[in-house]
PDB file of N, CA, C and O in Angstrom:
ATOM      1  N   UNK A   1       9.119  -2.429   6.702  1.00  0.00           N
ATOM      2  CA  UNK A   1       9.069  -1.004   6.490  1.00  0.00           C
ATOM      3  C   UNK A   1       7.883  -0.445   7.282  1.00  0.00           C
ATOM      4  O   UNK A   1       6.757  -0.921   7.427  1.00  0.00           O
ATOM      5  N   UNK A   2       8.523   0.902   7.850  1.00  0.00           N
ATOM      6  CA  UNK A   2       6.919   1.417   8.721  1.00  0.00           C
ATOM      7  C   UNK A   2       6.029   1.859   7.597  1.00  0.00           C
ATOM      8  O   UNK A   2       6.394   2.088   6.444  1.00  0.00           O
ATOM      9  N   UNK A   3       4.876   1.944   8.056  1.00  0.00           N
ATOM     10  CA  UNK A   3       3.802   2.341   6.647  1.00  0.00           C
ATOM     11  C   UNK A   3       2.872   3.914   7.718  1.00  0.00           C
ATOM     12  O   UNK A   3       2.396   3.760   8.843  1.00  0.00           O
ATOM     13  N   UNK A   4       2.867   4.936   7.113  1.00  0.00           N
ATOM     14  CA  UNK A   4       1.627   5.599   7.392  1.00  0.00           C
ATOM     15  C   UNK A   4       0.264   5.308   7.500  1.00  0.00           C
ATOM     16  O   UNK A   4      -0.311   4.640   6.640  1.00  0.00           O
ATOM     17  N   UNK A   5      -0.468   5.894   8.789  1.00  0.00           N
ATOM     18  CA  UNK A   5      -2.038   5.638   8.173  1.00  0.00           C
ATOM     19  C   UNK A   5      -2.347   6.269   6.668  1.00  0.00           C
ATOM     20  O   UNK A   5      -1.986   7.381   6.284  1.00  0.00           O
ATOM     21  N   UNK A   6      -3.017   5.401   5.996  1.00  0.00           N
ATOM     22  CA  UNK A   6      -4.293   6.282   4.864  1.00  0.00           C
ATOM     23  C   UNK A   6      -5.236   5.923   4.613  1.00  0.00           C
ATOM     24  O   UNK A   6      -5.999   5.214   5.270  1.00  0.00           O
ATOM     25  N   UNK A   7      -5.373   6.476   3.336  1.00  0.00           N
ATOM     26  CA  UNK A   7      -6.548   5.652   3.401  1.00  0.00           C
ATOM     27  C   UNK A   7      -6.599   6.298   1.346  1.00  0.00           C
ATOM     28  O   UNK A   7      -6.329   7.419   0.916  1.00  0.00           O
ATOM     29  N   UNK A   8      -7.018   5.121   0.612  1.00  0.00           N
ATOM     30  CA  UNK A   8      -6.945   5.091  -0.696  1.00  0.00           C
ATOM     31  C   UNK A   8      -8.141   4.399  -1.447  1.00  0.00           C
ATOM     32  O   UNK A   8      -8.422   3.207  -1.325  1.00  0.00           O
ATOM     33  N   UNK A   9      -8.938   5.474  -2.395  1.00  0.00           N
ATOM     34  CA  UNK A   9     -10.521   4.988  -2.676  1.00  0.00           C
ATOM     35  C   UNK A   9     -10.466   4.478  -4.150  1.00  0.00           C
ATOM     36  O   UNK A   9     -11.516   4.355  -4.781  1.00  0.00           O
ATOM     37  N   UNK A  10      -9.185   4.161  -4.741  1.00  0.00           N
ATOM     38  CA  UNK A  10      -9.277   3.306  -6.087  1.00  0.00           C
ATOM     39  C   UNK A  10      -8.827   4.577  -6.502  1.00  0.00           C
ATOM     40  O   UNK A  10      -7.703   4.278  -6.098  1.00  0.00           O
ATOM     41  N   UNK A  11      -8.641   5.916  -7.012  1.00  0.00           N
ATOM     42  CA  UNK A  11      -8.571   6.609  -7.585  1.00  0.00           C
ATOM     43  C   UNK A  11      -7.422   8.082  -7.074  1.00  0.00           C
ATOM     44  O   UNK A  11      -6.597   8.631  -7.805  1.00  0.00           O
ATOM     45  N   UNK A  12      -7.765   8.443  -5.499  1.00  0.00           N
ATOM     46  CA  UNK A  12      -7.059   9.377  -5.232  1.00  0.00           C
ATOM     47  C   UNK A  12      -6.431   8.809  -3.445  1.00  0.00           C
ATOM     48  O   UNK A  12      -6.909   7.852  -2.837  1.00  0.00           O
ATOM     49  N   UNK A  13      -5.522   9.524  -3.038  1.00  0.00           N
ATOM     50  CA  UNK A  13      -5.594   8.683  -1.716  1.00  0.00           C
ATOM     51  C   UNK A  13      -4.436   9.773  -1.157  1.00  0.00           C
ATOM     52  O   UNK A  13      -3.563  10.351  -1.804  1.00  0.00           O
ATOM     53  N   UNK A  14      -4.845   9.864   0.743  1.00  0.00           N
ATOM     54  CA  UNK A  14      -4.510  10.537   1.314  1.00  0.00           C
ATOM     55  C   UNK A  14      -3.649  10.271   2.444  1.00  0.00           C
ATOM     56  O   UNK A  14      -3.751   9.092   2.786  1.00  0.00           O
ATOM     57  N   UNK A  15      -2.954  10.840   3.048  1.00  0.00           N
ATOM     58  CA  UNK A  15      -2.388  10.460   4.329  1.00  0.00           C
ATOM     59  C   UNK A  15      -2.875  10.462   5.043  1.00  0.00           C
ATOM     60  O   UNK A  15      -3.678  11.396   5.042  1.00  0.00           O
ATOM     61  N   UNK A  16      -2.934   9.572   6.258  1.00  0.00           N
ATOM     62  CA  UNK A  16      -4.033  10.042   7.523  1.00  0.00           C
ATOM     63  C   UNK A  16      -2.735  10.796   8.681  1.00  0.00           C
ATOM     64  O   UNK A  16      -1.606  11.175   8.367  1.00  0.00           O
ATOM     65  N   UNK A  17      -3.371  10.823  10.007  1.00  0.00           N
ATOM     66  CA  UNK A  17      -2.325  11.010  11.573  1.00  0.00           C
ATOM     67  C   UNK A  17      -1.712   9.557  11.732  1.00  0.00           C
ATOM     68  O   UNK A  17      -2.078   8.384  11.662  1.00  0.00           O
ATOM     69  N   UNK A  18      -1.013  10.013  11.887  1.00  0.00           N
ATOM     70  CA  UNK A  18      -0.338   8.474  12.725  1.00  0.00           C
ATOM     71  C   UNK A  18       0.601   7.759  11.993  1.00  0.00           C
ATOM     72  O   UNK A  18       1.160   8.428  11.123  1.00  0.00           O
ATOM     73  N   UNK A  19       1.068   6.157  12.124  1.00  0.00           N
ATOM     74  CA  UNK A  19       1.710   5.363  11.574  1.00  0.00           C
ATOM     75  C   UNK A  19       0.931   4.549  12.230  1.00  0.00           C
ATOM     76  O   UNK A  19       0.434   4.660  13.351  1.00  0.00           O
ATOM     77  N   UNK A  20       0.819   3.204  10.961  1.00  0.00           N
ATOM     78  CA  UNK A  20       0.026   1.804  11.520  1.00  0.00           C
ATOM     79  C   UNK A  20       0.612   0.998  12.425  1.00  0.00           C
ATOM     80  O   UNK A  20       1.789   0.995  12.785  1.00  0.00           O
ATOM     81  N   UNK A  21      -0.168   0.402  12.726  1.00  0.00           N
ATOM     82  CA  UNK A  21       0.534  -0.648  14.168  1.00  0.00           C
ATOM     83  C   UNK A  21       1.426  -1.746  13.766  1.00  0.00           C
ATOM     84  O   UNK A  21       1.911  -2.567  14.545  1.00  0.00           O
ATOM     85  N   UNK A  22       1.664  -1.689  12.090  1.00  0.00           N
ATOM     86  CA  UNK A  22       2.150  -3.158  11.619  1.00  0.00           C
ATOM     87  C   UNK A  22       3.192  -2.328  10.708  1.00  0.00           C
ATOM     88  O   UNK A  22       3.333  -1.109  10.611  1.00  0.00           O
ATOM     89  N   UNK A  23       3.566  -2.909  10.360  1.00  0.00           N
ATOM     90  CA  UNK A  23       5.580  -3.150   9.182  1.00  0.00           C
ATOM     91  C   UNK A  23       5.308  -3.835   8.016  1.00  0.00           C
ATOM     92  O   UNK A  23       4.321  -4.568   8.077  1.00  0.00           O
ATOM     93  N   UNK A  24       5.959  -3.798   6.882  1.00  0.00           N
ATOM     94  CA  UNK A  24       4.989  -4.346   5.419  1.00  0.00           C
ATOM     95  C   UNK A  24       6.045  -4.614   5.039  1.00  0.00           C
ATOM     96  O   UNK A  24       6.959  -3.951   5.530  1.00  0.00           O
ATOM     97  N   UNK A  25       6.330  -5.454   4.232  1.00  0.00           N
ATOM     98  CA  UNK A  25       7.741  -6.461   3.560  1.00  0.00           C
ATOM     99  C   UNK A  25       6.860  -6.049   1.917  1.00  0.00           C
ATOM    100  O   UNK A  25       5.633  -6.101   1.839  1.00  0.00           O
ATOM    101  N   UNK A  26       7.642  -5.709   0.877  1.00  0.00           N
ATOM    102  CA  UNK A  26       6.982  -5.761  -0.454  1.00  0.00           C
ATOM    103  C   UNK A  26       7.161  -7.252  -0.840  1.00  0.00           C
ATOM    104  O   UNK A  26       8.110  -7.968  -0.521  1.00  0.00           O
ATOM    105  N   UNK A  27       6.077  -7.593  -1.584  1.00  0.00           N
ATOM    106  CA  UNK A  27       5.972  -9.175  -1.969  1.00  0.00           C
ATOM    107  C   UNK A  27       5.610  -8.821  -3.886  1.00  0.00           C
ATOM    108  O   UNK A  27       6.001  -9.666  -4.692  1.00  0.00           O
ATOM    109  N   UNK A  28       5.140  -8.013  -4.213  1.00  0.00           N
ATOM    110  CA  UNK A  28       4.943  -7.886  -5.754  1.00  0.00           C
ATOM    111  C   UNK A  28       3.652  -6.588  -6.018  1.00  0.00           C
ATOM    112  O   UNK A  28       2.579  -6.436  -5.434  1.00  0.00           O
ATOM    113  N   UNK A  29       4.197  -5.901  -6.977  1.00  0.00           N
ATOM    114  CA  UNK A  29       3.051  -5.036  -7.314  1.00  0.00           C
ATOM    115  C   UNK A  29       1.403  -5.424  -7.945  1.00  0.00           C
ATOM    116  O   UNK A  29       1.059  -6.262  -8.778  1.00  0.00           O
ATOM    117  N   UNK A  30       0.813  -4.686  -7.358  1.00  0.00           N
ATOM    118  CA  UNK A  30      -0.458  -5.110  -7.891  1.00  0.00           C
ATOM    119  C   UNK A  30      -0.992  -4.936  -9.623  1.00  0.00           C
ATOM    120  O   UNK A  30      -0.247  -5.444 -10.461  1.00  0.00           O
ATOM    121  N   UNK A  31      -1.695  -4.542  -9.892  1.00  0.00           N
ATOM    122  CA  UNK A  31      -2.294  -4.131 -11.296  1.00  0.00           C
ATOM    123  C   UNK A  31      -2.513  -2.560 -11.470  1.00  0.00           C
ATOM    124  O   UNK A  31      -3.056  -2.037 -12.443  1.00  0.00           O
ATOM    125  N   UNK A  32      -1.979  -1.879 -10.324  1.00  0.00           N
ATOM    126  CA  UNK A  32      -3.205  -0.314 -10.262  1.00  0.00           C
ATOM    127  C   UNK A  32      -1.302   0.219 -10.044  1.00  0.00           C
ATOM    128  O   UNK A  32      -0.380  -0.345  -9.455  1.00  0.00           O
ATOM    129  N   UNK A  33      -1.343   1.172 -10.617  1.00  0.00           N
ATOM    130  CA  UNK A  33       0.095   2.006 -10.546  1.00  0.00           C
ATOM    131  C   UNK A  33       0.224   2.275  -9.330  1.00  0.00           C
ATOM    132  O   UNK A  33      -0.839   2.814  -9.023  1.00  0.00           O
ATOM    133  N   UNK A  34       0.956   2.226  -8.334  1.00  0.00           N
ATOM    134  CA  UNK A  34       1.884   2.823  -7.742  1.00  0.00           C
ATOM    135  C   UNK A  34       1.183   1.450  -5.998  1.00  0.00           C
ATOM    136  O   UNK A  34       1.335   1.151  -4.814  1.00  0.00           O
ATOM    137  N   UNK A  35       0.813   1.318  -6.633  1.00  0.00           N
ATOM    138  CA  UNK A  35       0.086   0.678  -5.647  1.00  0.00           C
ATOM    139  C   UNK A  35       0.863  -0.837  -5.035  1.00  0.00           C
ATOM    140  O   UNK A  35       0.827  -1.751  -5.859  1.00  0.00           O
ATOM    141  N   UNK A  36       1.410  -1.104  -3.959  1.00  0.00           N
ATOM    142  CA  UNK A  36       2.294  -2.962  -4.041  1.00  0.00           C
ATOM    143  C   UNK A  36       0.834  -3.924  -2.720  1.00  0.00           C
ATOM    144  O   UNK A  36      -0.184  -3.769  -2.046  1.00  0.00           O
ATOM    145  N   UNK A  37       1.728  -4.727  -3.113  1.00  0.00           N
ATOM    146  CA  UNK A  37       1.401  -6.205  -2.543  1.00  0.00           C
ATOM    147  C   UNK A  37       2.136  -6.364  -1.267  1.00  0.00           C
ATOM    148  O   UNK A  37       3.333  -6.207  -1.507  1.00  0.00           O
ATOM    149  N   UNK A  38       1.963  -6.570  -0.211  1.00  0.00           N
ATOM    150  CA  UNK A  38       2.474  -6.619   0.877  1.00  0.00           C
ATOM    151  C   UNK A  38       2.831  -7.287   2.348  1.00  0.00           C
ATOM    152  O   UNK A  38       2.784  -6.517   3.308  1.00  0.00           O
ATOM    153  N   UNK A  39       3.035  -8.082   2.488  1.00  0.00           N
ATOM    154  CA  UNK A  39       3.138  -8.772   3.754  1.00  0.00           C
ATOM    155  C   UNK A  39       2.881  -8.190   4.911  1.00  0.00           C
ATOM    156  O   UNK A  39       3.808  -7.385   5.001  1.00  0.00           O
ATOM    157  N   UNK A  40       2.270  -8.079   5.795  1.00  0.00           N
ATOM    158  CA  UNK A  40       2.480  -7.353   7.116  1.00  0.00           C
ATOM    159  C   UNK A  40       2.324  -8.085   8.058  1.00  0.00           C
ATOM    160  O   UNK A  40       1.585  -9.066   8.148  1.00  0.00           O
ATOM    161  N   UNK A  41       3.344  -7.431   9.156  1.00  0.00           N
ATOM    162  CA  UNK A  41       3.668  -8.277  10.372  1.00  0.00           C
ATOM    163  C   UNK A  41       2.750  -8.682  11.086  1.00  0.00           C
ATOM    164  O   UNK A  41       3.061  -9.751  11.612  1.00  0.00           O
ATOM    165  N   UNK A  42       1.242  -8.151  11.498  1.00  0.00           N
ATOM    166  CA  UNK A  42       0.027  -8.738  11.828  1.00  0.00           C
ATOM    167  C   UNK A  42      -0.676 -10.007  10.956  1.00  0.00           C
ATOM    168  O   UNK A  42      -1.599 -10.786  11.195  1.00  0.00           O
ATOM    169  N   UNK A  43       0.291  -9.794   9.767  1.00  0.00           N
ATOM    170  CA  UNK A  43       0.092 -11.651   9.214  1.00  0.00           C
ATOM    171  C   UNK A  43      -1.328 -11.176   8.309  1.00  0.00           C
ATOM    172  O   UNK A  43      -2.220 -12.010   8.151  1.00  0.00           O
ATOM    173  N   UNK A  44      -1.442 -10.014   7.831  1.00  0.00           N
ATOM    174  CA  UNK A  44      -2.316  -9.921   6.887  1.00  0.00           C
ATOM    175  C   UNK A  44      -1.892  -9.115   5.712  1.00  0.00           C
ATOM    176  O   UNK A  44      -1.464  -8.009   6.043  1.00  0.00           O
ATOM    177  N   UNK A  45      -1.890  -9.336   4.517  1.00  0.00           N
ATOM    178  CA  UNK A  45      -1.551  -9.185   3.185  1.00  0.00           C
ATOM    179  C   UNK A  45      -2.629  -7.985   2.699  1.00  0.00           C
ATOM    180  O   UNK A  45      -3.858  -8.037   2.659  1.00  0.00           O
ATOM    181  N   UNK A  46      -1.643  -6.793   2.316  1.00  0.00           N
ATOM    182  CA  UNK A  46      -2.293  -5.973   2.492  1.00  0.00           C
ATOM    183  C   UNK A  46      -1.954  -5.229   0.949  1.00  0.00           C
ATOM    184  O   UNK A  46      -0.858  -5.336   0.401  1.00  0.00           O
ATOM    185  N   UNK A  47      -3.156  -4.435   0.355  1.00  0.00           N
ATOM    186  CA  UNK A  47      -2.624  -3.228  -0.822  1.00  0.00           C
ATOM    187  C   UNK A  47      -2.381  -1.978  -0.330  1.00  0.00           C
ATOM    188  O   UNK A  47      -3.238  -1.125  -0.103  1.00  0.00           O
ATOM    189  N   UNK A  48      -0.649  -1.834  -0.093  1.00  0.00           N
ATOM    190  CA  UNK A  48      -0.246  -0.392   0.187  1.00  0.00           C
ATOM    191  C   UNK A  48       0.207   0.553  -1.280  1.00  0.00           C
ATOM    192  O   UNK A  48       0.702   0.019  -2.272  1.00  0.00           O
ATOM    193  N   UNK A  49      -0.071   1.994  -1.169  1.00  0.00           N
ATOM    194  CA  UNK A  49       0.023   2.658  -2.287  1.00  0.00           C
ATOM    195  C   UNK A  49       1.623   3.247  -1.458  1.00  0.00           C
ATOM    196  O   UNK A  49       1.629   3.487  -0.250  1.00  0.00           O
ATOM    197  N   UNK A  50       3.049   3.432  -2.445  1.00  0.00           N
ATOM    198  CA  UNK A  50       4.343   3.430  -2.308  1.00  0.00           C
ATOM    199  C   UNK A  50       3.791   5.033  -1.382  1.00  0.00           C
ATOM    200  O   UNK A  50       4.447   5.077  -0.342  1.00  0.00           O
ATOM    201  N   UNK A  51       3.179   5.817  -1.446  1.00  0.00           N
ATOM    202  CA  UNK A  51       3.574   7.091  -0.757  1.00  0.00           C
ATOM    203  C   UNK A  51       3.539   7.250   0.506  1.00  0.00           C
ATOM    204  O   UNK A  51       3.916   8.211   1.177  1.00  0.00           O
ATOM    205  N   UNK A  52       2.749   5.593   1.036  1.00  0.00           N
ATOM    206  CA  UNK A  52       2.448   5.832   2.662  1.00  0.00           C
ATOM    207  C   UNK A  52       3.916   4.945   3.394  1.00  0.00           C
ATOM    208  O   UNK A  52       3.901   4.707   4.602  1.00  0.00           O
ATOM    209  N   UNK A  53       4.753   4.646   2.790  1.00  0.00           N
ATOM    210  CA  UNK A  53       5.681   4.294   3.658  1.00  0.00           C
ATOM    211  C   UNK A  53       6.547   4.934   3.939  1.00  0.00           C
ATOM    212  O   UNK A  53       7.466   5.135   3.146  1.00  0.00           O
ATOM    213  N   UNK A  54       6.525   5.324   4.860  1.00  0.00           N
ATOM    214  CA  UNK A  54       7.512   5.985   5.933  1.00  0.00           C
ATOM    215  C   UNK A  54       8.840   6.732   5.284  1.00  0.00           C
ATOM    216  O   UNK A  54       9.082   7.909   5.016  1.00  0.00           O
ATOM    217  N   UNK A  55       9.827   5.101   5.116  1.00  0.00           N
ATOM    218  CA  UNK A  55      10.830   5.262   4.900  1.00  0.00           C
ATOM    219  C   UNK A  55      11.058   5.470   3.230  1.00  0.00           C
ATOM    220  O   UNK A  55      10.041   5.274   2.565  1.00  0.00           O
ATOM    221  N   UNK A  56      11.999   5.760   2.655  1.00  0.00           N
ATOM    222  CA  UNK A  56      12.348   6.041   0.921  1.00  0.00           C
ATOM    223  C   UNK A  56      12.439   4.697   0.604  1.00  0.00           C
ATOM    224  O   UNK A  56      12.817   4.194   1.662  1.00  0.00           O
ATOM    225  N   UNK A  57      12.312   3.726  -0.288  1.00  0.00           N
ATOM    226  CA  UNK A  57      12.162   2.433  -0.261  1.00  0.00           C
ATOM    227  C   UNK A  57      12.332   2.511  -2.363  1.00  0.00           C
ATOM    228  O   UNK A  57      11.661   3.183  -3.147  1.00  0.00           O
ATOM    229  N   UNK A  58      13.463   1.552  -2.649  1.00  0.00           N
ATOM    230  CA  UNK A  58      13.827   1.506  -4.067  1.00  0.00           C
ATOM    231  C   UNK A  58      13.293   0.523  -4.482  1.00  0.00           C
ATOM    232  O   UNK A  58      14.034  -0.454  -4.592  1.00  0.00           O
ATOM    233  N   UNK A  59      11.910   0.356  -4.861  1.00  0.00           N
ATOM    234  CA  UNK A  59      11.169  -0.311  -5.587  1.00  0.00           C
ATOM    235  C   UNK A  59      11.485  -0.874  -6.670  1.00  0.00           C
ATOM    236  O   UNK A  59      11.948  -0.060  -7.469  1.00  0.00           O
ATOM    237  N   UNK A  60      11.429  -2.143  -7.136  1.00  0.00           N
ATOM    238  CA  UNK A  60      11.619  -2.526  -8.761  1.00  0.00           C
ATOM    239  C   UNK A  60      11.041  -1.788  -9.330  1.00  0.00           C
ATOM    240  O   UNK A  60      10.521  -1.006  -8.534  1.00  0.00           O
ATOM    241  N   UNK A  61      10.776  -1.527 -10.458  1.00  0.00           N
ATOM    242  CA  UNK A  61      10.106  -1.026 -11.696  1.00  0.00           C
ATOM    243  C   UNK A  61       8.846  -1.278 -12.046  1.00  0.00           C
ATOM    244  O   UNK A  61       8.823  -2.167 -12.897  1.00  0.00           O
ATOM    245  N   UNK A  62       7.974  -0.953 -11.812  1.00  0.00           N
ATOM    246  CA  UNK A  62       6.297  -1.143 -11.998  1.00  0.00           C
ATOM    247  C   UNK A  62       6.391  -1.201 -13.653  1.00  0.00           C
ATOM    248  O   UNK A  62       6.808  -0.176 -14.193  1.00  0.00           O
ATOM    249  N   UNK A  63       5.985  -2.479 -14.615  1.00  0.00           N
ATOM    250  CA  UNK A  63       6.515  -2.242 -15.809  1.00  0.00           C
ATOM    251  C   UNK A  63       4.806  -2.072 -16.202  1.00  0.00           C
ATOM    252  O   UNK A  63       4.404  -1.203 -16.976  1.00  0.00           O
ATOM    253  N   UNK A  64       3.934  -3.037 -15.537  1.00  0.00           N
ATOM    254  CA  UNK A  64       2.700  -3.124 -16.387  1.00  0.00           C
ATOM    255  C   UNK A  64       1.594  -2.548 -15.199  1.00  0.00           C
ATOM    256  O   UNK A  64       1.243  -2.943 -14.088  1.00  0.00           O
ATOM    257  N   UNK A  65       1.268  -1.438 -16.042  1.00  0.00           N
ATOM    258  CA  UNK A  65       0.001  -0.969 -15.620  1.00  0.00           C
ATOM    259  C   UNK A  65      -1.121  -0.235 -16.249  1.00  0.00           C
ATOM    260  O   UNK A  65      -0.780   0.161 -17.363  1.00  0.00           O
ATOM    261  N   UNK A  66      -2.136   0.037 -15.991  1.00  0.00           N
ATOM    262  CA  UNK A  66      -2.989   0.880 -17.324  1.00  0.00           C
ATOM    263  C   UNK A  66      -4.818   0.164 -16.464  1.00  0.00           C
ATOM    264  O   UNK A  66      -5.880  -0.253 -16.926  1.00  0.00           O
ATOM    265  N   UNK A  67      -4.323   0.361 -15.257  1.00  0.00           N
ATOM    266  CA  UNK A  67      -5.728   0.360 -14.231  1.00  0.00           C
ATOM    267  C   UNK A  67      -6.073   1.535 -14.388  1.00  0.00           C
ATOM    268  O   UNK A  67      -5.022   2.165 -14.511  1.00  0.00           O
ATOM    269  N   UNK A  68      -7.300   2.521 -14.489  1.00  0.00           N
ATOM    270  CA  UNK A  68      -7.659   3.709 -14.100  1.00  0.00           C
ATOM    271  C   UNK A  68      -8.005   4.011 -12.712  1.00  0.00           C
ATOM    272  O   UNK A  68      -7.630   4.972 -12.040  1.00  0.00           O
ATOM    273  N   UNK A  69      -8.834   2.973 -12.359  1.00  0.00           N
ATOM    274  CA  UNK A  69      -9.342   2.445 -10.826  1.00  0.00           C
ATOM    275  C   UNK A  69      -9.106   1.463 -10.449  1.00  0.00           C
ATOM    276  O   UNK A  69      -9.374   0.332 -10.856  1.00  0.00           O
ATOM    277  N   UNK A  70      -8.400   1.952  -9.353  1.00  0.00           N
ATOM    278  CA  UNK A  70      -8.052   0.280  -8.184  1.00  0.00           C
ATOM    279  C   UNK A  70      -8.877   0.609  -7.471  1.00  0.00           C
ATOM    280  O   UNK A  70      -9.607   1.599  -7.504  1.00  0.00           O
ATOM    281  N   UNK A  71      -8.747  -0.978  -6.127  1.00  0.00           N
ATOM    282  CA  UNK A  71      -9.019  -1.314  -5.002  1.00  0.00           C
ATOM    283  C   UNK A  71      -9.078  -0.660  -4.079  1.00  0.00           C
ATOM    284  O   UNK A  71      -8.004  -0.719  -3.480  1.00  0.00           O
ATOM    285  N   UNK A  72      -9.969   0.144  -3.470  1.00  0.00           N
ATOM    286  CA  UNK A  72      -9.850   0.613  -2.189  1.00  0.00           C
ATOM    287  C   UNK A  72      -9.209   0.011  -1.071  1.00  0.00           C
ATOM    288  O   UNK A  72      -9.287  -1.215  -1.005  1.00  0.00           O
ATOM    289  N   UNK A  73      -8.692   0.520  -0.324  1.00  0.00           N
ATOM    290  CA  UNK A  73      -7.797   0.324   0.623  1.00  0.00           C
ATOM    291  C   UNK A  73      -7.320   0.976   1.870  1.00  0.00           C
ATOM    292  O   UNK A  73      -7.340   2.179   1.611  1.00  0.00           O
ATOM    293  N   UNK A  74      -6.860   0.794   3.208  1.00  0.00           N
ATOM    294  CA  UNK A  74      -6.761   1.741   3.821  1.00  0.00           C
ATOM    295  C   UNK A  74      -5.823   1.090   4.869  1.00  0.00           C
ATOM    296  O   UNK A  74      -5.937  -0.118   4.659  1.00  0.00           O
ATOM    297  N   UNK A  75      -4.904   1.288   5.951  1.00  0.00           N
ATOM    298  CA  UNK A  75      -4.071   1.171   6.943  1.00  0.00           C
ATOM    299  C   UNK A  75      -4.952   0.157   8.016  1.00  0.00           C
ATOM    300  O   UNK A  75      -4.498  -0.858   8.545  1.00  0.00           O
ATOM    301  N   UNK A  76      -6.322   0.704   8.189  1.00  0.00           N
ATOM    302  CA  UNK A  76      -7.372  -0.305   8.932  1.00  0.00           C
ATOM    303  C   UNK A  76      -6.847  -1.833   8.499  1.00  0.00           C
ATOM    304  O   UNK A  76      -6.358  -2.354   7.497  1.00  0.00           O
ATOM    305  N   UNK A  77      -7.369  -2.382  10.301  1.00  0.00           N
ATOM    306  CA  UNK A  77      -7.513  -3.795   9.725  1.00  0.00           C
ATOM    307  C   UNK A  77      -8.562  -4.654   9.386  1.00  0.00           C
ATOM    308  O   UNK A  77      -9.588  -5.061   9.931  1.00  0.00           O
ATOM    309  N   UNK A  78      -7.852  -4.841   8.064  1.00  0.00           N
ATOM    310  CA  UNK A  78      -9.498  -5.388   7.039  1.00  0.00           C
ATOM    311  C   UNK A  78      -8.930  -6.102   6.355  1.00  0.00           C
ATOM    312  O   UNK A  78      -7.989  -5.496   5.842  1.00  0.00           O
ATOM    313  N   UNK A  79      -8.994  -7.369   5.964  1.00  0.00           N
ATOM    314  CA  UNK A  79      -8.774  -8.470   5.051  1.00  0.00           C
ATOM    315  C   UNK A  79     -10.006  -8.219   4.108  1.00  0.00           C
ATOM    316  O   UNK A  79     -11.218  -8.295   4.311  1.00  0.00           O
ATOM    317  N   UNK A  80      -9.110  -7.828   2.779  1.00  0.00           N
ATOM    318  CA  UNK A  80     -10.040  -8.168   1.355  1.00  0.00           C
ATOM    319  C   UNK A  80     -10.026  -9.266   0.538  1.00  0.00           C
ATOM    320  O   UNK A  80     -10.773  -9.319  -0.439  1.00  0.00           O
TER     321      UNK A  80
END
């Protein structure tokens, strides 16, 4: 799936310009709502929040969550 730039500070998170240089396969949701687990084609495993991908994408069901603050995160490449 194409993913948008953003950029996401644990709490609120924005769109940036552009689309990232990489494609993201969902692999499992994280702990922080809305937020998944991700494969990407540059071969680094990444936390994307569902609003930056591109395309409409039918997600399983996020059943457990009740994070207030997640992980910062952003389209950059950065292994956490």
């Amino acid at each position: 799936m194409r993913v948008r730039n953003f950029s996401y500070n644990g709490l609120t998170g924005k769109l940036l310009e552009g689309v990232a240089e990489f494609t993201a396969e969902f692999i499992k949701w994280s702990d922080d709502p809305g937020i998944a687990i991700c494969s990407c084609s540059d071969g680094v495993e990444r936390l994307i929040p569902t609003f930056a991908f591109v395309e409409k994408v039918n997600f399983p069901v996020q059943e457990k969550t009740g994070v207030i603050l997640g992980t910062p995160c952003s389209s950059a490449k950065k292994v956490f």
